[in-house]
C-alpha positions in Angstrom: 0.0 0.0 0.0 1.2 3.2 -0.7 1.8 5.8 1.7 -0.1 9.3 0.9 1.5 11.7 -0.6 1.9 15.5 0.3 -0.2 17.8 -2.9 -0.2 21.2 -3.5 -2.5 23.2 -5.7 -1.4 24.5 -8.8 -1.5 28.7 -8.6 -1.8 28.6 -12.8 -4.6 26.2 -13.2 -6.1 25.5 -10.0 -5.3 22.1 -10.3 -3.5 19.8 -7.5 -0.7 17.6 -8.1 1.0 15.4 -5.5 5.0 14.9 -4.5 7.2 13.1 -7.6 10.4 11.7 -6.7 12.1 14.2 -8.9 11.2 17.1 -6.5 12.4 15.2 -3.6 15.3 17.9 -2.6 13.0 21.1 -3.7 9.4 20.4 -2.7 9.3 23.4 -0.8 10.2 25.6 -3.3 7.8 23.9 -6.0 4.7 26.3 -6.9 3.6 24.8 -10.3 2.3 21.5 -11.5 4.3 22.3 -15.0 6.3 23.7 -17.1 3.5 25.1 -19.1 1.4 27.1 -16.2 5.1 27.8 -14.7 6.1 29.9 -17.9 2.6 30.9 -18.2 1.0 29.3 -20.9 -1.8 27.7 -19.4 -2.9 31.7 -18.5 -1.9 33.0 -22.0 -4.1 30.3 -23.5 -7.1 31.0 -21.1 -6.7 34.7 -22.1 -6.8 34.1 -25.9 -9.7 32.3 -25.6 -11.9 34.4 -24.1 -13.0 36.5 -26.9 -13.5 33.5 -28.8 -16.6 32.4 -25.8 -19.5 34.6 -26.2 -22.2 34.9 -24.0 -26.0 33.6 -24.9 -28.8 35.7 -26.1 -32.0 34.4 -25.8 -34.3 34.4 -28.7 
């Protein structure tokens, strides 16, 4: 069984994501789940696409 594992929530998407192996010696300074929403992408992409999403009109 394994053991549970510390998360975090993502400050780009929202989104949680737990402890990897890889970030074993910098947990504490890991913010993102990542690379995309740590260089920003995931926001650019949420910003584009808002103009794109328009809002109903009832008929």
């Amino acid at each position: 069984m394994k053991s549970a594992r510390p998360e975090k929530i993502c400050p780009a998407c929202g989104r949680p994501f737990a402890w990897r192996r890889k970030w074993a010696k910098t947990w504490d300074q890991v913010k993102y789940c990542s690379a995309a929403c740590r260089e920003g992408r995931y926001e650019r992409a949420k910003k584009d696409a808002l103009p794109l999403v328009r809002p109903r009109t009832v008929d």
